[in-house]
SEKE-28589 format. One line per field, with one value per residue: residue number from 0; x, y, z of N, C-alpha, C in turn. Coordinates in steps of 0.02 Angstrom, whole numbers. Each point is the difference from the previous one (the first is absolute). Example, Ala and Ser with C-alpha at 12.3 -4.5 7.8 and 13.67 -1.06 7.14 Angstrom:
2
tormi = c(0,1)
n.X = c(660,-18)
n.Y = c(-284,53)
n.Z = c(390,-36)
ca.X = c(-45,42)
ca.Y = c(59,59)
ca.Z = c(0,3)
c.X = c(45,-39)
c.Y = c(60,55)
c.Z = c(0,37)
This chain:
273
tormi = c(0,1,2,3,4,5,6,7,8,9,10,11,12,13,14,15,16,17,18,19,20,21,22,23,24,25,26,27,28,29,30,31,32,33,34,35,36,37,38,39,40,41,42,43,44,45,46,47,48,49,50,51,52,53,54,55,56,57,58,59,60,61,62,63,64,65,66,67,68,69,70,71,72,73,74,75,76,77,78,79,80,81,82,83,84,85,86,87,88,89,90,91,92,93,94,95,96,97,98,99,100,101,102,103,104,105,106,107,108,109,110,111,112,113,114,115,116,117,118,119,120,121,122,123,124,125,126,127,128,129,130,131,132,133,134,135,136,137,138,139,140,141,142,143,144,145,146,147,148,149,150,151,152,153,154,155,156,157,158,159,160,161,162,163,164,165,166,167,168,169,170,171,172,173,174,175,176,177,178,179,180,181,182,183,184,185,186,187,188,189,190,191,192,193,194,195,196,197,198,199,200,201,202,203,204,205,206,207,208,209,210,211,212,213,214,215,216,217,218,219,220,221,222,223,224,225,226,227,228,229,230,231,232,233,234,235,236,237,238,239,240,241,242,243,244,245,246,247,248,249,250,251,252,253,254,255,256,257,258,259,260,261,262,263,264,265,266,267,268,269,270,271,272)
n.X = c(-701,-13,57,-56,-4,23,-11,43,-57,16,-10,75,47,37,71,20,47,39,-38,-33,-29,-44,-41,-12,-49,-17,-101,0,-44,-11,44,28,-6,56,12,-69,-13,62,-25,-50,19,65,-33,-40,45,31,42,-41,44,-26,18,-57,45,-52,26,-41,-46,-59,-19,-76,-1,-76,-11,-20,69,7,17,79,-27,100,-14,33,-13,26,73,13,46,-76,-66,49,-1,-37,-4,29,-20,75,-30,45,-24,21,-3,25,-67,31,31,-60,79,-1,19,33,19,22,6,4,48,-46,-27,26,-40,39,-25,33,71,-46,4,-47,-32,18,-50,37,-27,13,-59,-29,59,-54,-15,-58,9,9,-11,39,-1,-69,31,19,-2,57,-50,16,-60,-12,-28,13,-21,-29,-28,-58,18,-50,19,51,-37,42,45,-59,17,13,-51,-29,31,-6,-56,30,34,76,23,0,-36,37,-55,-21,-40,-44,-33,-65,-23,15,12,-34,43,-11,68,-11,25,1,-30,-7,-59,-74,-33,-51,-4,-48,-39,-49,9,-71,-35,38,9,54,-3,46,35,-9,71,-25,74,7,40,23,30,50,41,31,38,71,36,-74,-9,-34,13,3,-52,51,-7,-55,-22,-39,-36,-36,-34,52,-12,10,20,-12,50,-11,35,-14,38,60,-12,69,10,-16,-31,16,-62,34,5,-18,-36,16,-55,10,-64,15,-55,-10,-31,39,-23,-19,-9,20,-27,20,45,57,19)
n.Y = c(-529,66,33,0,74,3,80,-11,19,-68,-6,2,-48,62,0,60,53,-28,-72,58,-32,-20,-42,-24,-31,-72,-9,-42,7,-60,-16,-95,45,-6,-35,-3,-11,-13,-32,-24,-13,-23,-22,11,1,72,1,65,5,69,16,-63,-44,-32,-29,-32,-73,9,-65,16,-71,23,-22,-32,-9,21,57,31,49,20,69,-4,87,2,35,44,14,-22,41,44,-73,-19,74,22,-71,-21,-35,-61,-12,-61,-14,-70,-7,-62,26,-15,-35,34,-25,9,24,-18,-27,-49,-23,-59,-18,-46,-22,-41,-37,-27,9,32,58,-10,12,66,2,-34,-52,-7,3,-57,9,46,-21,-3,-26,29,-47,-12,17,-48,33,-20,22,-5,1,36,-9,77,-29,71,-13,84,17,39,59,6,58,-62,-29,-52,23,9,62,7,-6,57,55,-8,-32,-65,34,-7,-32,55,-10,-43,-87,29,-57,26,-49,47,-59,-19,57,-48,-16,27,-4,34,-21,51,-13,-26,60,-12,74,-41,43,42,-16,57,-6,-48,70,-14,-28,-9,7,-61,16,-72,-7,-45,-5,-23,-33,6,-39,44,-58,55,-19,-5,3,2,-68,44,-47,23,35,47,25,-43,54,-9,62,-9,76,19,-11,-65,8,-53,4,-56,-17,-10,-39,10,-39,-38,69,11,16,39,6,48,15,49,-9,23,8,54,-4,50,-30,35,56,46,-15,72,-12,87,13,-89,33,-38,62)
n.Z = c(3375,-9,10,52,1,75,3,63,74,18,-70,-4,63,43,-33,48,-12,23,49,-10,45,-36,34,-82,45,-33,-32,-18,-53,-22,35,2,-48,48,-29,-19,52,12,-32,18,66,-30,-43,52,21,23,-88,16,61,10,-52,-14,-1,-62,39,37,5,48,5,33,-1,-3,-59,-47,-50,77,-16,35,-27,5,-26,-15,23,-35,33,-24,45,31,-39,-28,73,-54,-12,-62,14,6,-42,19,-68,-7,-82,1,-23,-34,-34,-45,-17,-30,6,-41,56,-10,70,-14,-61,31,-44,-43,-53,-19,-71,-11,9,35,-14,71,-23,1,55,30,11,-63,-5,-26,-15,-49,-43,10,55,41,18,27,68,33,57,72,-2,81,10,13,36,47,57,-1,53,-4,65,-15,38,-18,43,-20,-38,-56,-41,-34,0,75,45,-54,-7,64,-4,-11,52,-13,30,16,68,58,28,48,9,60,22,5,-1,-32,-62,-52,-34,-44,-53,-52,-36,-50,-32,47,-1,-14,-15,28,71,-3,81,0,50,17,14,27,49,-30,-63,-15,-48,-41,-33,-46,10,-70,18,-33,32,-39,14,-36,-63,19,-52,-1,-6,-66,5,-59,20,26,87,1,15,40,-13,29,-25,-11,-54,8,-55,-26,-11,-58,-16,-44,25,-50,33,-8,-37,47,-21,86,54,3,75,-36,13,34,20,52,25,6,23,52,25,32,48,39,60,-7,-67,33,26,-20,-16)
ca.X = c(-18,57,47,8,34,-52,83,-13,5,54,55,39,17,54,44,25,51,60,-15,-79,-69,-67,-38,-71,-52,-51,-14,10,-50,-19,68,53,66,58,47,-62,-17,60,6,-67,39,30,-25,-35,36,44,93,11,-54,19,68,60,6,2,59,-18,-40,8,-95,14,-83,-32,-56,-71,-21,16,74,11,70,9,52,73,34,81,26,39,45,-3,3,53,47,24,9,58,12,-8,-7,12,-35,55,-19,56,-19,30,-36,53,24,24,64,58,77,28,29,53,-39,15,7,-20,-9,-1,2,74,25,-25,18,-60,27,14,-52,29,-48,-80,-57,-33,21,-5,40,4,-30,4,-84,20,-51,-30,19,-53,63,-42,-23,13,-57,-39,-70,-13,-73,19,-50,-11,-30,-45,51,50,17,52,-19,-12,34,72,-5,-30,32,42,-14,40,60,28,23,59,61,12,-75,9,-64,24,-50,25,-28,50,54,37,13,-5,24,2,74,3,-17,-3,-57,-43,-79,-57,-78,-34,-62,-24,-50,-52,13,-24,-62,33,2,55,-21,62,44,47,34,27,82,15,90,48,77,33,47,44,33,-24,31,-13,67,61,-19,18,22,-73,-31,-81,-36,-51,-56,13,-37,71,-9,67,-4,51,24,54,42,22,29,6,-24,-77,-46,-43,-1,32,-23,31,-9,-77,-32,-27,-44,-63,-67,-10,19,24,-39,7,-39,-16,-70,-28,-17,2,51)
ca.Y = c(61,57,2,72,29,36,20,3,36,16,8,70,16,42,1,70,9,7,-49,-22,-60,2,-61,20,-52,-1,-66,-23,-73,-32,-45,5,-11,50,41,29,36,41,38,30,55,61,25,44,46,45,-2,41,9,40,18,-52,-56,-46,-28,-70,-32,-92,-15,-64,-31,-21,-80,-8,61,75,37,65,19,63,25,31,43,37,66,-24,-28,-82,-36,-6,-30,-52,30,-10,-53,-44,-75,-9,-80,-12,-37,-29,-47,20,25,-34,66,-54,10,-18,-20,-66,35,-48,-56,-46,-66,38,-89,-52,-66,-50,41,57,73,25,107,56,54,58,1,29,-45,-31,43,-39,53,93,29,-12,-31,14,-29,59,-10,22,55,42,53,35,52,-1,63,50,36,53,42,80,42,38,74,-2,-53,7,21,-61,3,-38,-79,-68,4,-38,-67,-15,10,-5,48,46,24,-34,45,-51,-1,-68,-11,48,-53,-60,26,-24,65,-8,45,-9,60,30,-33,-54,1,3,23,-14,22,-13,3,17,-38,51,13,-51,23,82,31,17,-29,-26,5,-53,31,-49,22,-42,26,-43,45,19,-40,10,-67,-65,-21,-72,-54,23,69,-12,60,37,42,25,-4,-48,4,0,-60,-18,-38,-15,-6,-31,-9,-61,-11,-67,-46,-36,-6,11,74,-24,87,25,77,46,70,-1,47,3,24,50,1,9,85,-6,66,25,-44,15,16,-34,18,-53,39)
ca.Z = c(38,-28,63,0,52,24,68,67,39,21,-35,-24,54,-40,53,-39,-1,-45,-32,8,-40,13,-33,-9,23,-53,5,-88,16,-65,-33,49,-27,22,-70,-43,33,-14,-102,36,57,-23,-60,11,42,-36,28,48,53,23,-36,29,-39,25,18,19,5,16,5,35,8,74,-16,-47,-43,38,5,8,-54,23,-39,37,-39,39,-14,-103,18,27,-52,-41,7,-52,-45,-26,-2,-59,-17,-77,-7,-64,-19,-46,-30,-62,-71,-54,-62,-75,-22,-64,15,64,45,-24,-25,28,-39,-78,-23,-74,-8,5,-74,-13,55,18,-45,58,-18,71,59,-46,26,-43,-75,-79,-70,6,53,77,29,61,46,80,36,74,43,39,22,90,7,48,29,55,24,47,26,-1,14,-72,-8,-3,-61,-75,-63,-20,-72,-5,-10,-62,-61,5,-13,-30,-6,53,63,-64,45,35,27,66,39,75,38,74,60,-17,-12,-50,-55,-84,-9,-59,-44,-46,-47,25,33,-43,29,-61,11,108,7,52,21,6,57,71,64,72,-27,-26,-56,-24,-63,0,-60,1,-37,0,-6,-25,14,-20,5,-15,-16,-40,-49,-22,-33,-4,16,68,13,-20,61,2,47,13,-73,-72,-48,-17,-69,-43,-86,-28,-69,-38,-14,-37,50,-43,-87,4,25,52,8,71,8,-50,48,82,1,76,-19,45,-14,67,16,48,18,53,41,63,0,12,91,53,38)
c.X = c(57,17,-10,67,-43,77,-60,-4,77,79,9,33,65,63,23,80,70,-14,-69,-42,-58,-16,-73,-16,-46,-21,-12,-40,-10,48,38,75,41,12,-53,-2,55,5,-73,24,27,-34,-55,44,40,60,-3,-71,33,83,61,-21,-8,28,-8,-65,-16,-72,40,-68,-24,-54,-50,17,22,79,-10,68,22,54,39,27,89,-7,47,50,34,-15,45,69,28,36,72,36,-15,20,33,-4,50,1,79,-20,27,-40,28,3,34,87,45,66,1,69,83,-47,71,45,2,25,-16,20,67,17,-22,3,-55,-11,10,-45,26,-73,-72,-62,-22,6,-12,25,-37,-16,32,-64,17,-55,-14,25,-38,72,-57,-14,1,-77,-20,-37,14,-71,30,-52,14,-50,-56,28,54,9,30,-49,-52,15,84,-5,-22,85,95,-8,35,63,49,43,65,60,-5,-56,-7,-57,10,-67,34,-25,72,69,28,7,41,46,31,37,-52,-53,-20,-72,-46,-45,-39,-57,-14,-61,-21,-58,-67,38,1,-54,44,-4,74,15,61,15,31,43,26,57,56,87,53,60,44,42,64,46,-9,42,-46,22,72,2,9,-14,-82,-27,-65,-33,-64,-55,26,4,87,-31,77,-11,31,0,36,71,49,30,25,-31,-91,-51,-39,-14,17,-13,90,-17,-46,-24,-21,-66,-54,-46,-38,17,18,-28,28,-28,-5,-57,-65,-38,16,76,-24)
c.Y = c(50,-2,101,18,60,27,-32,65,32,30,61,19,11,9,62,-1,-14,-68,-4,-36,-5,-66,9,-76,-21,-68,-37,-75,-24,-48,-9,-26,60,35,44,61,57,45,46,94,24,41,40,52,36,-3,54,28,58,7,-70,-47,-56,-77,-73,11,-85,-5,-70,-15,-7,-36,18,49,65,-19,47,18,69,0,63,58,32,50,-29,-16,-68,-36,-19,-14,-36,51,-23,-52,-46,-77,-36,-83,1,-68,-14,-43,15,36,-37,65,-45,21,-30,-28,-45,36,-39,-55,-55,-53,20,-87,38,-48,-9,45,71,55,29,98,10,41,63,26,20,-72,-14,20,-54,32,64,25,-31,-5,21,-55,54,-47,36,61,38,96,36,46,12,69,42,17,33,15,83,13,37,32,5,-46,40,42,-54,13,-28,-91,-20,33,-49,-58,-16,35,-31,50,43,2,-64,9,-81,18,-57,-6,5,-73,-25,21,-25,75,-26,56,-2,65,25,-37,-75,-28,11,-7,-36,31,-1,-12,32,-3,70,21,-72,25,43,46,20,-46,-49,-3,-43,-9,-70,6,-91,-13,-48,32,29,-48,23,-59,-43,-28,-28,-11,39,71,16,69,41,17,-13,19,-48,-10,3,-43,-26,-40,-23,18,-65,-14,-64,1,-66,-41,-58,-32,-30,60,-16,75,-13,73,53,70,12,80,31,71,37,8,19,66,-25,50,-13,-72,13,37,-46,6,-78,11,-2)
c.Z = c(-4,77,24,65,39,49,51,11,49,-37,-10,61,-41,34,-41,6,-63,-59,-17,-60,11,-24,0,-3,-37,47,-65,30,-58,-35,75,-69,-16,-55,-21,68,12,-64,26,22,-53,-71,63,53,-52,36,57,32,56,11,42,-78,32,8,-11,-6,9,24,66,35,32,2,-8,-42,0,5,26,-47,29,-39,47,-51,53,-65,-79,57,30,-80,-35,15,-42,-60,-12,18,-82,9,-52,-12,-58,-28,-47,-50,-85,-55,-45,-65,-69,-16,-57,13,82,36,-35,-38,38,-35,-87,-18,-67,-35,-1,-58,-4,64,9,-22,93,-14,58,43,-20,10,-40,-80,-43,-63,17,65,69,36,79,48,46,53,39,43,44,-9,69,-21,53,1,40,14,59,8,-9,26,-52,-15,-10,-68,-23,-45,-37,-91,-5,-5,-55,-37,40,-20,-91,-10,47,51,-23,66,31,44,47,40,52,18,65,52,7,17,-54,-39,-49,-23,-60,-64,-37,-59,37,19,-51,49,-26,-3,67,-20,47,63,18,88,65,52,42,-72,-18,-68,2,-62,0,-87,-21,-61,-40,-15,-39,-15,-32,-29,-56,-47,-53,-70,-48,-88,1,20,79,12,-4,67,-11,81,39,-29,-53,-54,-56,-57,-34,-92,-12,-60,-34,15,-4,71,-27,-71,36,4,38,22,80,-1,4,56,62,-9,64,-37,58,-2,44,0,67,82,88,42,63,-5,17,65,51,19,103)
């Protein structure tokens, strides 16, 4: 049986002034299941009702079937208590990445009489190639979801052409519940994209941005190659080459490469300023 709605007589009792509200009164018959009947009310009521928004809604039973459903309109200002509040969900789960060189080689064996080559931290080296391995290294990822106002969203030409860049200035977002906050350098941050949500029932939209982080790093050593900088996106390759290690030809790396691949962009065109 379809689930109709019928207002009450009595509905639309009104409170005027600085906080004013109106509740519009329904009877809804044909289902005692909450959730259907809730999805019911709101797909037939409007986000607005004599220049109020609408705010809440709730059903409650009165047997055999019969409900009373009341939806609740306020002023954009009760509605949009939640506005410019942000959220943040964060995920450490590893990525795996392939790598050539080893942080230190540990150990080096060979048969009796014989000098294991020096690859200086190179991975799985054969006569022509460095095979390297995948390894699992963490990933830092999380979620901003901010509430807006309609009249107030981002650029949405800024949100798609920011997407795949990183952060060009130093860019720090807090979940306004908590207060955790997140704070991050120069090159350290990677936009991946938002989502936008359909209007809600107060009629404020959500954005939820998702970013993913890695740290700048200064120093690196690898083998005999010291003194290498990289930022957190930037793409690090080795070169190597033959060389004679006791009257042997083994390949060791000859040169590091730090590589920009990532445009770099504003993030205050994001709006979670």
């Amino acid at each position: 049986m379809a689930i109709t709605i019928d207002e009450k007589f009595q509905s639309r009792p009104a409170t005027g002034g600085e906080n004013a509200q109106t509740d519009l009164i329904y009877i809804l018959r044909g289902s005692d299941d909450e959730v259907a009947l809730k999805a019911a009310l709101v797909a037939a009521t409007s986000f607005h009702y004599d220049g109020l928004w609408r705010k809440s809604w709730r059903v409650e039973q009165m047997g055999n079937q019969l409900w009373e459903g009341t939806v609740t309109y306020a002023t954009l200002e009760q509605v949009n208590s939640e506005v410019g509040t942000i959220r943040l969900s964060i995920d450490t789960s590893g990525s795996t990445v392939h790598i050539t060189q080893s942080l230190k080689t540990i150990g080096k064996y060979a048969p009796p009489g014989k000098t294991a080559p020096d690859f200086k931290g190179a991975i799985g080296v054969t006569h022509d190639n460095v095979e390297g391995v995948d390894i699992v290294l963490p990933l830092f990822k999380f979620t901003a979801t901010k509430v807006f106002d309609p009249d107030h969203l981002p650029s949405l030409g800024d949100l798609y052409s920011l997407t795949g860049q990183v952060n060009s200035g130093s860019f720090t977002v807090r979940d306004t519940i908590t207060g955790l906050t997140i704070t991050l350098n120069a090159g350290e941050c990677l936009f991946n994209g938002a989502k936008v949500s359909e209007p809600r029932s107060d009629g404020n939209i959500e954005i939820s941005y998702d970013f993913a982080a890695s740290p700048n790093v200064t120093g690196l050593a690898i083998g005999p190659i010291t003194g290498v900088n990289k930022k957190g996106f930037e793409y690090l390759w080795v070169r190597y080459a033959d060389i004679d290690d006791a009257q042997v030809l083994v390949k060791q790396p000859i040169a590091a490469y730090v590589e920009r691949v990532y445009e770099a962009g504003d993030y205050a065109g994001l709006g979670l300023s």
